[in-house]
TIVO-2410 file (N, C-alpha, C; in nm, 3 decimals):
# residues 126
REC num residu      c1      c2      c3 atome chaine
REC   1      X   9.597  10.426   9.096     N      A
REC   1      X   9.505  10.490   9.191    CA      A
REC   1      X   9.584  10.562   9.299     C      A
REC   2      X   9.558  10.676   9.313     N      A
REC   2      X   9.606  10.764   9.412    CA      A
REC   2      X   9.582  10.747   9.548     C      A
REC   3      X   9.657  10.726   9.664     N      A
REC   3      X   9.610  10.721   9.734    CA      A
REC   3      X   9.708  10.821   9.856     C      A
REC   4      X   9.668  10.850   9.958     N      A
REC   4      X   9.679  10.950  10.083    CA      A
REC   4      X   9.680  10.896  10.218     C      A
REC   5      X   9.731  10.837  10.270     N      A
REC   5      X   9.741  10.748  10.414    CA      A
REC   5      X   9.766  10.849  10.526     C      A
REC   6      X   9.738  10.884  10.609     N      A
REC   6      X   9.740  10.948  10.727    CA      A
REC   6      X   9.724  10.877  10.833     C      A
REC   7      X   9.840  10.876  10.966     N      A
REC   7      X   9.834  10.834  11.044    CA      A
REC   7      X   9.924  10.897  11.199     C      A
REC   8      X   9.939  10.872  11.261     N      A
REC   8      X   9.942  10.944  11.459    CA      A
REC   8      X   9.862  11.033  11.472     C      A
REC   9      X   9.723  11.031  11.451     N      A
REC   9      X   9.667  11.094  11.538    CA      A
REC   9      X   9.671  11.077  11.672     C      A
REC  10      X   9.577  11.080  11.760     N      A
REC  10      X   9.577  11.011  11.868    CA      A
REC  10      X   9.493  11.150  11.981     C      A
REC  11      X   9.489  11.096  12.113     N      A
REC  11      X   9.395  11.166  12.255    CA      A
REC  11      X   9.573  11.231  12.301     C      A
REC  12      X   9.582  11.366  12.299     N      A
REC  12      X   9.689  11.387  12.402    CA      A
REC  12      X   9.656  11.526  12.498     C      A
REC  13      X   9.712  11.550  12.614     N      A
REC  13      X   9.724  11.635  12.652    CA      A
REC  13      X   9.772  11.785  12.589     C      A
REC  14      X   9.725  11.902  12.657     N      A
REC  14      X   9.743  12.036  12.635    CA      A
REC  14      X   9.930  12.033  12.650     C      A
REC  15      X  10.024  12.092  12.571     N      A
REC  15      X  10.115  12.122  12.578    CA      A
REC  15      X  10.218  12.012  12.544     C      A
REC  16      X  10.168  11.896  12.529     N      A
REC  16      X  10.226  11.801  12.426    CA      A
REC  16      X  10.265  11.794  12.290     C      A
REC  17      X  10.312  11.642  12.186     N      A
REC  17      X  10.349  11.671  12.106    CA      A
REC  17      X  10.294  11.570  12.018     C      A
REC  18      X  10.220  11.600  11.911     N      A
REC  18      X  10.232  11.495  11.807    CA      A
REC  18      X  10.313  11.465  11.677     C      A
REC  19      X  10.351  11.417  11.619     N      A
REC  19      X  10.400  11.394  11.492    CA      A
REC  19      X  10.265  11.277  11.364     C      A
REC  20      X  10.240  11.384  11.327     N      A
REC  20      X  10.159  11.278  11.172    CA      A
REC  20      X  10.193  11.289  11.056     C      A
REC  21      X  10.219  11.137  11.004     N      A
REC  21      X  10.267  11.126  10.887    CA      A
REC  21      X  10.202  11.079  10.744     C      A
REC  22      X  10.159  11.151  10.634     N      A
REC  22      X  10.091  11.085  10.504    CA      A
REC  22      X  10.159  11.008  10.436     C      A
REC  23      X  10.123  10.910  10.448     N      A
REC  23      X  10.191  10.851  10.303    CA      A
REC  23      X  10.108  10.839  10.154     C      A
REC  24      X  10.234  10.846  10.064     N      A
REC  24      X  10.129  10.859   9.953    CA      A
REC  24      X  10.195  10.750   9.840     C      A
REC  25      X  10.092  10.718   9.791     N      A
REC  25      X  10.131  10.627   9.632    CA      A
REC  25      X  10.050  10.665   9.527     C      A
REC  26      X  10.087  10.553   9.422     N      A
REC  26      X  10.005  10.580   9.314    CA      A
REC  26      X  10.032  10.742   9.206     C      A
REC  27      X  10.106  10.859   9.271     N      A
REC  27      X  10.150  10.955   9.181    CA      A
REC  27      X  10.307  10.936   9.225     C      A
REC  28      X  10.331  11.056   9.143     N      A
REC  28      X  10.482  11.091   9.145    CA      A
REC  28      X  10.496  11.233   9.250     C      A
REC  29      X  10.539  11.169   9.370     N      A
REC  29      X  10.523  11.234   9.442    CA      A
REC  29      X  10.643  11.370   9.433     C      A
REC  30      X  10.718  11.307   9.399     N      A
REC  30      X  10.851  11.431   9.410    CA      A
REC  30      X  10.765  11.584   9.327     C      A
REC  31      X  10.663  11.547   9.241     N      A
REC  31      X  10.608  11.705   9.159    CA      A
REC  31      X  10.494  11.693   9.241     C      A
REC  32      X  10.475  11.718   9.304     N      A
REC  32      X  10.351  11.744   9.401    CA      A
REC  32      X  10.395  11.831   9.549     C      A
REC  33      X  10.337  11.977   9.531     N      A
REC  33      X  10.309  12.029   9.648    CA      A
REC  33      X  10.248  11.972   9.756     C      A
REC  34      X  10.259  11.942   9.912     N      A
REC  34      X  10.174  11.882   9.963    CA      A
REC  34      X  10.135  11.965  10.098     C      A
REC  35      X  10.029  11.926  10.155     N      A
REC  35      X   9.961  11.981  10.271    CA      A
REC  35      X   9.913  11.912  10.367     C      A
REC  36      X   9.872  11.993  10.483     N      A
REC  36      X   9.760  11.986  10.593    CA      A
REC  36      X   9.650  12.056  10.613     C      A
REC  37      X   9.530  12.031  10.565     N      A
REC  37      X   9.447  12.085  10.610    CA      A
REC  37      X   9.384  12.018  10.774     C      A
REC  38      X   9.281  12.092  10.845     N      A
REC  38      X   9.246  12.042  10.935    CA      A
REC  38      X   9.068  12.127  10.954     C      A
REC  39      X   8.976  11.990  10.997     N      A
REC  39      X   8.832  12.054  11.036    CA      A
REC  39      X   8.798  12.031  11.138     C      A
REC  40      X   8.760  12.113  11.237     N      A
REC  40      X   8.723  12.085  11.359    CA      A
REC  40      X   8.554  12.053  11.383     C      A
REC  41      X   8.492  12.061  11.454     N      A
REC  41      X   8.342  12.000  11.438    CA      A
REC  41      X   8.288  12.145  11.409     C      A
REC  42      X   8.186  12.165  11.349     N      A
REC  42      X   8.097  12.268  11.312    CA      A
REC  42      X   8.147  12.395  11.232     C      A
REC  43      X   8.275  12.362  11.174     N      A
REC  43      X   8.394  12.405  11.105    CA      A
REC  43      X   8.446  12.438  10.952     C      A
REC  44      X   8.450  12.494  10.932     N      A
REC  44      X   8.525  12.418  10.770    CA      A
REC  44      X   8.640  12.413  10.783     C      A
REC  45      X   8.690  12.335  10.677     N      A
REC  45      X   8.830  12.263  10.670    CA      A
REC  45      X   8.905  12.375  10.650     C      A
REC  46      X   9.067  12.423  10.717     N      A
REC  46      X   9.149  12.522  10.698    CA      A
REC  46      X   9.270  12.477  10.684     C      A
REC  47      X   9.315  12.544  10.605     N      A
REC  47      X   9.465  12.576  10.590    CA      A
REC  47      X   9.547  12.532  10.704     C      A
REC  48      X   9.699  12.440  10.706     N      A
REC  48      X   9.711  12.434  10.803    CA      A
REC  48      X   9.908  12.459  10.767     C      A
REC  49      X   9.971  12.384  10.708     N      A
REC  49      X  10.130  12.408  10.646    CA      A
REC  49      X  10.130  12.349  10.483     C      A
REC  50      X  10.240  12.386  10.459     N      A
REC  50      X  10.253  12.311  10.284    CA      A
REC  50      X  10.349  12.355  10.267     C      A
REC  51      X  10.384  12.238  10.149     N      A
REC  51      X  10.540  12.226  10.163    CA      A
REC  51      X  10.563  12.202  10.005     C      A
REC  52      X  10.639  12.332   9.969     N      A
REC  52      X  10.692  12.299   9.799    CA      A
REC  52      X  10.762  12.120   9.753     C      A
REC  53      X  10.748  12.150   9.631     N      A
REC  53      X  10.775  11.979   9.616    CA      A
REC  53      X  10.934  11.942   9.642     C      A
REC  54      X  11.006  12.052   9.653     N      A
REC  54      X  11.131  11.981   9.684    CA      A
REC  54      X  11.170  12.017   9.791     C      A
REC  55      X  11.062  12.059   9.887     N      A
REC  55      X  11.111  12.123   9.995    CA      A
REC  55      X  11.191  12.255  10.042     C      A
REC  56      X  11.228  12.302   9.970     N      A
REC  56      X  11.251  12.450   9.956    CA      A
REC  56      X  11.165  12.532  10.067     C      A
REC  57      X  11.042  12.530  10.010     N      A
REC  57      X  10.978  12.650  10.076    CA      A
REC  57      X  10.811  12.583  10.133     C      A
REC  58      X  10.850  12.611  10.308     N      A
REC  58      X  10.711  12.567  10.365    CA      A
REC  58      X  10.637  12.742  10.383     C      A
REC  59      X  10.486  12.689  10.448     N      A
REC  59      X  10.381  12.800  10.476    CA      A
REC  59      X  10.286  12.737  10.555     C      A
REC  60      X  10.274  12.826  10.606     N      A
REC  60      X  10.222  12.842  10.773    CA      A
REC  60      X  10.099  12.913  10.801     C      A
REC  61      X   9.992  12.878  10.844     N      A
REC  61      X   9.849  12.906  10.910    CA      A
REC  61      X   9.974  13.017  11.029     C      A
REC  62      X   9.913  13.155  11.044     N      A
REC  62      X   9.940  13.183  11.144    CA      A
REC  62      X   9.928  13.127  11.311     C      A
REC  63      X   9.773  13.064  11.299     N      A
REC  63      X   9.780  13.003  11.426    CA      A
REC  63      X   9.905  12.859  11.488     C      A
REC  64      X   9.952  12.837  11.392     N      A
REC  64      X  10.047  12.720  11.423    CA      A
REC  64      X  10.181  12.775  11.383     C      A
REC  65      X  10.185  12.874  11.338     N      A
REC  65      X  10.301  12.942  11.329    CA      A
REC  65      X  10.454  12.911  11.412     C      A
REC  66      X  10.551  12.880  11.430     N      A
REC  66      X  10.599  12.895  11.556    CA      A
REC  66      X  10.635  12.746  11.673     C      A
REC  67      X  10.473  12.675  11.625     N      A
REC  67      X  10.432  12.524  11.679    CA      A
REC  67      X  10.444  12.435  11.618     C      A
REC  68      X  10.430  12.406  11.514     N      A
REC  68      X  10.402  12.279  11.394    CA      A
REC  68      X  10.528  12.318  11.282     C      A
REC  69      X  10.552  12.183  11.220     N      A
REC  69      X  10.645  12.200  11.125    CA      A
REC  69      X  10.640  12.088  10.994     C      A
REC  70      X  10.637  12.156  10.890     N      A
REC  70      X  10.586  12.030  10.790    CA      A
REC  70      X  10.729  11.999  10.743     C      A
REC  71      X  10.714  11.900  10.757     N      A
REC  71      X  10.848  11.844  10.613    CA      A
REC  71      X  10.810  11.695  10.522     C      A
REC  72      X  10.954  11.676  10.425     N      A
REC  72      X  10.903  11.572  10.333    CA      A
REC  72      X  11.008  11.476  10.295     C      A
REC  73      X  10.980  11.348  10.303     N      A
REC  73      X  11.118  11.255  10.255    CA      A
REC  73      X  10.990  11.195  10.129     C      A
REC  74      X  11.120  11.295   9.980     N      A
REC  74      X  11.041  11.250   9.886    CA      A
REC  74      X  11.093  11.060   9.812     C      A
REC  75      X  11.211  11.049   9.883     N      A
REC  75      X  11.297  10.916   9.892    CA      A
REC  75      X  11.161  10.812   9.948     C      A
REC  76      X  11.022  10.882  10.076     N      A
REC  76      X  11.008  10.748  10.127    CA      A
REC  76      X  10.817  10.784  10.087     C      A
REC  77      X  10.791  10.893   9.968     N      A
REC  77      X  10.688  10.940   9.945    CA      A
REC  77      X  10.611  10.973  10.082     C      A
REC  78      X  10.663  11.040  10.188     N      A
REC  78      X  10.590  11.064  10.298    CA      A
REC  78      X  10.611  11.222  10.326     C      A
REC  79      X  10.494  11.218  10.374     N      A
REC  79      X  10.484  11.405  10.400    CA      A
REC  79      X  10.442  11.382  10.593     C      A
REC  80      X  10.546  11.473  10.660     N      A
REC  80      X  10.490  11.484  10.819    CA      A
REC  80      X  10.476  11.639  10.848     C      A
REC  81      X  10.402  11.620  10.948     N      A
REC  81      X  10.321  11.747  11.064    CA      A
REC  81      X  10.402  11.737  11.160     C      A
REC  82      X  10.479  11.775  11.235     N      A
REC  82      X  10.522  11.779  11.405    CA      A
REC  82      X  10.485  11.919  11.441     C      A
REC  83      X  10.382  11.840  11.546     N      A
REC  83      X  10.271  11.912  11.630    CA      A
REC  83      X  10.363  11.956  11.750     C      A
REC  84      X  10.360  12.081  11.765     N      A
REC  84      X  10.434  12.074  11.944    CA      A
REC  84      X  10.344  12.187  12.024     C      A
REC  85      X  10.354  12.166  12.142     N      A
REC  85      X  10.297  12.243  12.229    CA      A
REC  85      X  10.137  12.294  12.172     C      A
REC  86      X  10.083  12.139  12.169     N      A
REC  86      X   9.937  12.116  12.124    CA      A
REC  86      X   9.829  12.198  12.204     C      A
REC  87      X   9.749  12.261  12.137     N      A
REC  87      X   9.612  12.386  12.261    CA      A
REC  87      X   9.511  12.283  12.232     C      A
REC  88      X   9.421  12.333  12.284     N      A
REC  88      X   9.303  12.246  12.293    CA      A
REC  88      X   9.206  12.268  12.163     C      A
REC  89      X   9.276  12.407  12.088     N      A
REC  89      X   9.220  12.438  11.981    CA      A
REC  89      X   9.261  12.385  11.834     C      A
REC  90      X   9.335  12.319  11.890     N      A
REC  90      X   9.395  12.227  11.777    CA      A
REC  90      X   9.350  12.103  11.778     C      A
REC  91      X   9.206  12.049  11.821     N      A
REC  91      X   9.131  11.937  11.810    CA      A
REC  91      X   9.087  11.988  11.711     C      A
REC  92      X   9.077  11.841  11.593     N      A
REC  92      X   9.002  11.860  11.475    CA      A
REC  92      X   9.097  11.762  11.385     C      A
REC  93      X   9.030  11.706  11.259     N      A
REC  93      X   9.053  11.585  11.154    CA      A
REC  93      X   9.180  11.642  11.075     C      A
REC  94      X   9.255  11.614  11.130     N      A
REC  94      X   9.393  11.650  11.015    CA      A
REC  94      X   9.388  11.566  10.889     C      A
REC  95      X   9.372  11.644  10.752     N      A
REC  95      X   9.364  11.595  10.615    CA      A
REC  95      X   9.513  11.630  10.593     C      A
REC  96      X   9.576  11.523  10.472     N      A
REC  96      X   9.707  11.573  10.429    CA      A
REC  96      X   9.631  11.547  10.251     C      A
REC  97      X   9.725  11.651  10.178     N      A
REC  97      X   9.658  11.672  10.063    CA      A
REC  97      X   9.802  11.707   9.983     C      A
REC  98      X   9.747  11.654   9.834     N      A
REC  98      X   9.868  11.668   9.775    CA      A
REC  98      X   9.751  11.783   9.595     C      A
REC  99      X   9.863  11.849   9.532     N      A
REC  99      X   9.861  11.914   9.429    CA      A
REC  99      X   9.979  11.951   9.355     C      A
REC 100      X   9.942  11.945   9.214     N      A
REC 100      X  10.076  11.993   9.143    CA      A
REC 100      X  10.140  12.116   9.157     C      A
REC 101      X  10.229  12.123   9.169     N      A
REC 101      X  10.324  12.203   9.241    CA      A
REC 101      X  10.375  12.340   9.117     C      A
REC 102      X  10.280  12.381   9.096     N      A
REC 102      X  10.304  12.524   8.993    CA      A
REC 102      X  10.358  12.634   9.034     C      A
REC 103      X  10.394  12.794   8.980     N      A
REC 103      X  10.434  12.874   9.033    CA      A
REC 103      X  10.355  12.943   9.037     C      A
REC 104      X  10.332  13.035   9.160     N      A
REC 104      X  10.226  13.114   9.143    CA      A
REC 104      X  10.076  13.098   9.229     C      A
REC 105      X  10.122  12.976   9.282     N      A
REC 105      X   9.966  12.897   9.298    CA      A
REC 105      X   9.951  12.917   9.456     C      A
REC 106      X   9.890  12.938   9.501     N      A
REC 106      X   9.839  12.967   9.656    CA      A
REC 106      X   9.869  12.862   9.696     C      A
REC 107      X   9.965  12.824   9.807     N      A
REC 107      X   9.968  12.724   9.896    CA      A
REC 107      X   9.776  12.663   9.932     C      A
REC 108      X   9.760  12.848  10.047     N      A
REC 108      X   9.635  12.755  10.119    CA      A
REC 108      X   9.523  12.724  10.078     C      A
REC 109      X   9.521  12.773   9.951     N      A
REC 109      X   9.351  12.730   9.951    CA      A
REC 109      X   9.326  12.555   9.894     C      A
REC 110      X   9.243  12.507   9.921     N      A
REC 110      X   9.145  12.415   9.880    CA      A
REC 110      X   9.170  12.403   9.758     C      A
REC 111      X   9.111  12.447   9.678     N      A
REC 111      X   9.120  12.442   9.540    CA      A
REC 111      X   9.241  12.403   9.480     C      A
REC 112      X   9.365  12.434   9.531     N      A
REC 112      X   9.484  12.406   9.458    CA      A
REC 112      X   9.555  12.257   9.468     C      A
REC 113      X   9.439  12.160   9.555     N      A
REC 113      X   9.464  11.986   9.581    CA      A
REC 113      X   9.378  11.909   9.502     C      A
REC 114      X   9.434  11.811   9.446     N      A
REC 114      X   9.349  11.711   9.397    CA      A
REC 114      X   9.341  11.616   9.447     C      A
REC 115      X   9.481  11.548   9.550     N      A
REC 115      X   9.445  11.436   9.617    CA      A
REC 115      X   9.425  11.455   9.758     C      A
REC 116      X   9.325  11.416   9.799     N      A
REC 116      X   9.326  11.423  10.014    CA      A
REC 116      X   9.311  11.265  10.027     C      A
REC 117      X   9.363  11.281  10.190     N      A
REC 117      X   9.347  11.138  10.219    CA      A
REC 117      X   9.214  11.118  10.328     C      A
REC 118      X   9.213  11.041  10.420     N      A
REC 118      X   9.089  10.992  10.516    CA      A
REC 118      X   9.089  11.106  10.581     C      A
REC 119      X   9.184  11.114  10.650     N      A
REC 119      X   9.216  11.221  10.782    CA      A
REC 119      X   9.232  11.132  10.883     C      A
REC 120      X   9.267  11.193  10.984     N      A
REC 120      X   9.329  11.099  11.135    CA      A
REC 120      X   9.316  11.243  11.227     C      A
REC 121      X   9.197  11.156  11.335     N      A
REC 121      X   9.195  11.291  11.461    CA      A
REC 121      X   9.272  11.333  11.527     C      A
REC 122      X   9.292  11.434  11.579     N      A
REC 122      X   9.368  11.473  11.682    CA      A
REC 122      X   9.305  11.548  11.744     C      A
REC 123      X   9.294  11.492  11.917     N      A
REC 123      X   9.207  11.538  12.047    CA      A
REC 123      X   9.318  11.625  12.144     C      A
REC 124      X   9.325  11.726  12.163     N      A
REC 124      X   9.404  11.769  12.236    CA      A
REC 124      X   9.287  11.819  12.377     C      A
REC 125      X   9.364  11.746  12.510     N      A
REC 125      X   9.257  11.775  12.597    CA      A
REC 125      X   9.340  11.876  12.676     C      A
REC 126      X   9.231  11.932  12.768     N      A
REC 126      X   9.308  12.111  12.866    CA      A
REC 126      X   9.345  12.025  12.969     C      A
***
């Protein structure tokens, strides 16, 4: 059984920093592309970084461009987010999501994950 663990969310201030980390079991994580999506309330879920399976090559939501950084220790099956210089527009349910890692295949969309996990909030206040 597959599973997707997500965890540091947390309440922080405007211009702070978070770090969240997925953990995953149950696949073979080293062939799996993995991600962040994120939904804010009244929202749909978007695109947020993703990260080829061996780490090679990440991709970036323009809005976090610059701010956030995905990486992966496929040694400890964990995929992280480091959040920096958090806006207030970056409140919303961070999903981490995993998919097989093909060529060709669109990082952001939806469609290209089969496993998501719970999600874990993140409140960024002004």
């Amino acid at each position: 059984q597959v599973q997707l663990v997500e965890s540091g969310g947390g309440l922080v201030q405007a211009g702070t920093s978070l770090r969240l980390s997925c953990a995953a079991s149950g696949l073979t994580f080293s062939n799996y592309r993995m991600a962040w999506f994120r939904q804010a309330p009244g929202k749909e879920r978007e695109f947020v970084a993703a990260i080829r399976r061996s780490g090679s090559s990440t991709y970036y939501a323009d809005s976090v461009k610059g701010r956030f950084a995905i990486s992966r220790d496929n040694a400890k099956n964990t995929v992280y987010l480091q959040m920096n210089s958090l806006k207030p527009e970056d409140t919303a349910v961070y999903y981490c999501a995993a998919g097989v890692d093909l060529p060709g295949r669109d990082p952001t969309l939806k469609s290209g994950y089969t496993y998501w996990g719970q999600g874990t909030q993140v409140t960024v206040s002004s």
